[in-house]
C-alpha positions in Angstrom: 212.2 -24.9 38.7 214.1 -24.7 35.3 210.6 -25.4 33.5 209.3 -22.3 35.4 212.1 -20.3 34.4 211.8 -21.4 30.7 208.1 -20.7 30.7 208.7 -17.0 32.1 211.5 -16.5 29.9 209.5 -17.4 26.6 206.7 -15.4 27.7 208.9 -12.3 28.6 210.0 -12.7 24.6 206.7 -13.3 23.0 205.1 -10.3 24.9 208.7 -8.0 23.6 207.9 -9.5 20.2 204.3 -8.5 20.0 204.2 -5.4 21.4 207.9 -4.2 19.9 208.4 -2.1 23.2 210.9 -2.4 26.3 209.7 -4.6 29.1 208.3 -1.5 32.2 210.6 -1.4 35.0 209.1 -3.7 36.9 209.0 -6.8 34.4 213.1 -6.0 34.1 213.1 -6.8 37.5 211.9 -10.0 37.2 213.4 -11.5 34.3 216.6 -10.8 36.0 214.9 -12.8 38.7 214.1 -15.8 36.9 217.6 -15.6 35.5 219.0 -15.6 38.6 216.8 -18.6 39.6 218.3 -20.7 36.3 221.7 -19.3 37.7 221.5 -20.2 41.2 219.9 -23.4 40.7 222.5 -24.5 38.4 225.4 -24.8 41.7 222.2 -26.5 43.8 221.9 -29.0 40.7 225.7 -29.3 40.3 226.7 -30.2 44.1 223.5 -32.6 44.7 223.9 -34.5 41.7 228.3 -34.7 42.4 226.5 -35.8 46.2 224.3 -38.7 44.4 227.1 -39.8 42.0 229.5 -40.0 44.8 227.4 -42.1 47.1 227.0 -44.7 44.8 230.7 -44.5 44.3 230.6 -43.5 40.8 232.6 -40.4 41.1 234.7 -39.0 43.7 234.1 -35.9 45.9 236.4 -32.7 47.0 234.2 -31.4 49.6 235.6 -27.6 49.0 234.3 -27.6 45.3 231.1 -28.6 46.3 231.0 -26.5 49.2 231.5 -23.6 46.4 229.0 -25.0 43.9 225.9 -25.2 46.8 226.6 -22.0 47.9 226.3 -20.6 44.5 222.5 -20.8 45.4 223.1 -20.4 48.8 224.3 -16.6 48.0 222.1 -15.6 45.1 218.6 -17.3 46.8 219.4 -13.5 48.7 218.6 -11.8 46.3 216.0 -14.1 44.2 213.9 -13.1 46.9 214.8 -9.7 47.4 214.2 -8.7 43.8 210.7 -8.7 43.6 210.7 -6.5 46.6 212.6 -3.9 44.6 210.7 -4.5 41.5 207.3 -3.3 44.1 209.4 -0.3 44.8 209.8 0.4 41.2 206.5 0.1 40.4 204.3 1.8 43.6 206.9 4.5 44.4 206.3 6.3 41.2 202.8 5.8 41.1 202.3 7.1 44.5 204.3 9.9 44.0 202.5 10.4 40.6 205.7 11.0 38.9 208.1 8.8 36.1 211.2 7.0 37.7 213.9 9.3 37.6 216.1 8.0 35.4 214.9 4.4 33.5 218.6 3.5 31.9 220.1 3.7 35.9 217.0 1.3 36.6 217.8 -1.2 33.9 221.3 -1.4 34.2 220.9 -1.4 38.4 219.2 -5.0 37.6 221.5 -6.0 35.4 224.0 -5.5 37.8 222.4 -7.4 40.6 222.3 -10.2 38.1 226.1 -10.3 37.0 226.8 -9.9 41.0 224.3 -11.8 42.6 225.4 -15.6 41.9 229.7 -14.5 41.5 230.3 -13.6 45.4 229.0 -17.3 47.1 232.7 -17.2 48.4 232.7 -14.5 51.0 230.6 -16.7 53.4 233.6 -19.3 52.8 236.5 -17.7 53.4 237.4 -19.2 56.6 237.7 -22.3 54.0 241.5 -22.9 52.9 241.3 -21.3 49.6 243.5 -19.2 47.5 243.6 -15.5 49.3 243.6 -13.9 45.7 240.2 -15.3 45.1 239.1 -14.2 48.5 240.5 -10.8 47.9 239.0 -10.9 44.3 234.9 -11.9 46.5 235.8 -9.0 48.4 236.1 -7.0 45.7 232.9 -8.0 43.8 230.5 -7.9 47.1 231.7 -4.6 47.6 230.8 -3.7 43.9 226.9 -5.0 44.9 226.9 -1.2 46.5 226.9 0.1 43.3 223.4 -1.1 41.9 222.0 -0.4 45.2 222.9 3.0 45.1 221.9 3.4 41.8 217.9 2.4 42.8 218.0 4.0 46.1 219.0 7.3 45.1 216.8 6.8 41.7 213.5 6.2 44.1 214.9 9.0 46.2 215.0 11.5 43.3 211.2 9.7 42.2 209.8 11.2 45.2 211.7 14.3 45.4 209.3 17.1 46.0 206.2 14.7 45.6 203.3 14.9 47.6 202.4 12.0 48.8 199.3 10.5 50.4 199.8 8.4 53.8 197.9 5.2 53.3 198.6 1.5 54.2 200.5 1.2 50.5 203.3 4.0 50.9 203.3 3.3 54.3 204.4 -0.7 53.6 206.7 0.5 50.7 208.3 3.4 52.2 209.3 0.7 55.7 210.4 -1.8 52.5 213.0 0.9 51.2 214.4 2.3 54.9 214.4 -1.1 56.0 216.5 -2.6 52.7 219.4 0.1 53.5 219.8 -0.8 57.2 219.6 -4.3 56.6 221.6 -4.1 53.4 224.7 -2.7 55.4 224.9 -5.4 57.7 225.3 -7.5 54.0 228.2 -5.5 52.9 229.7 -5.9 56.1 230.5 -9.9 55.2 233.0 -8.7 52.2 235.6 -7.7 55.0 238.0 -10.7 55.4 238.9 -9.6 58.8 235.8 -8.8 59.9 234.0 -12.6 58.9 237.2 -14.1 60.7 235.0 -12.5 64.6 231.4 -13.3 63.0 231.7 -16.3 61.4 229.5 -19.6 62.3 227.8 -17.2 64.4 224.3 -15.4 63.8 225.8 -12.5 62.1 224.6 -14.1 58.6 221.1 -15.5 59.9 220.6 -11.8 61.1 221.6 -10.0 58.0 219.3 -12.0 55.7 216.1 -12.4 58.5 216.5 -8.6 58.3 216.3 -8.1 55.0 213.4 -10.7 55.4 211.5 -8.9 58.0 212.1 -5.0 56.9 212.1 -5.3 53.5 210.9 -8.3 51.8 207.1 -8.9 53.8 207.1 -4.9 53.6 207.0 -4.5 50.3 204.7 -8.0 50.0 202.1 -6.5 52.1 202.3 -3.1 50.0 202.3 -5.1 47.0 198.7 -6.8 48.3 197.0 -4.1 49.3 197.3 -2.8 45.8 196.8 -5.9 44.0 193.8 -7.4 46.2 191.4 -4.6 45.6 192.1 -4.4 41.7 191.9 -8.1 41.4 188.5 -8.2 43.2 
């Protein structure tokens, strides 16, 4: 995984090198995936190696810090995989609306947004865990703030197709089912910030459901749109 990540990331430079412009939209979108990948991986690494070490009896283990440390990838594998879905909308929403994003600077700072947040709010699936509440209160906080770049791309793609006439084929059909179904699945994410409200859904399906929607309506959405573009070009 981290070898993956490296060989993006030098490739991402050498191409910014040689051609002395800024990376499209699109390509923003996943460098801040393969950072969040490095990122995410990094509390995976952490809390199976502490697992090894304290099997063979070499260290100890507090169960609640390793709890924390897995779900660091446990929160941010979310959005590794939701990522490329919104770097598809960044990409075939303009082009099928035959018109430049709205605003590029809201676009690039959007992702770099969902990369601070992405990996920093692991917590608010733990909070029935006997932590401090000022660090729960502080996760609420933070998942809230995830809103923020979300409203920043949806309402960016919204203004994108603004007055566009747009052609109903297989592509915008995919793409446009990727963006509706990201907001109505999205919400049901936001919801898990409440303290109150994860003390009634938690250990129950609430979670599973959230993320299998953003699986189902968004995700495979804008993976099928993405094909049917890139299969006939490629062939």
């Amino acid at each position: 995984t981290y070898i993956f990540v490296i060989w993006l990331i030098y490739h991402y430079y050498l191409v910014s090198k040689t051609t002395k412009e800024k990376l499209p939209i699109f390509a923003v979108f996943a460098l801040m995936t393969s950072l969040m990948i490095a990122i995410g991986w990094s509390g995976e690494t952490a809390a199976n190696t502490w697992d090894i070490l304290a099997y063979f009896g070499i260290t100890g283990l507090d169960p609640i810090a390793n709890q924390i440390a897995f779900w660091i990838l446990g929160h941010s594998i979310v959005y590794i995989v939701w990522m490329p879905a919104v770097a598809s909308m960044y990409y075939l929403i303009p082009m099928l609306a035959n018109k430049p994003i709205y605003s590029e600077k809201s676009a690039r700072i959007a992702a770099l947004l969902y990369l601070i947040f992405s990996n920093n709010v692991p917590i608010h699936h733990l909070y029935m865990v006997d932590l401090p509440v000022a660090i729960k209160l502080l996760q609420e906080v933070l998942t809230y703030a995830v809103v923020v770049p979300s409203m920043m791309t949806f309402l960016n793609l919204w203004a994108t197709v603004k007055g566009a006439n747009i052609n109903l084929n297989l592509i915008s059909v995919w793409i446009s089912i990727s963006f509706a179904g990201a907001i109505a699945a999205g919400v049901t994410g936001i919801a898990n910030a409440d303290l109150s409200f994860d003390s009634i859904i938690h250990n129950s399906m609430w979670v599973p459901g959230h993320f299998h929607a953003m699986i189902f309506w968004s995700i495979v959405p804008a993976g099928f749109a993405t094909l049917y573009y890139m299969i006939p070009m490629l062939t």
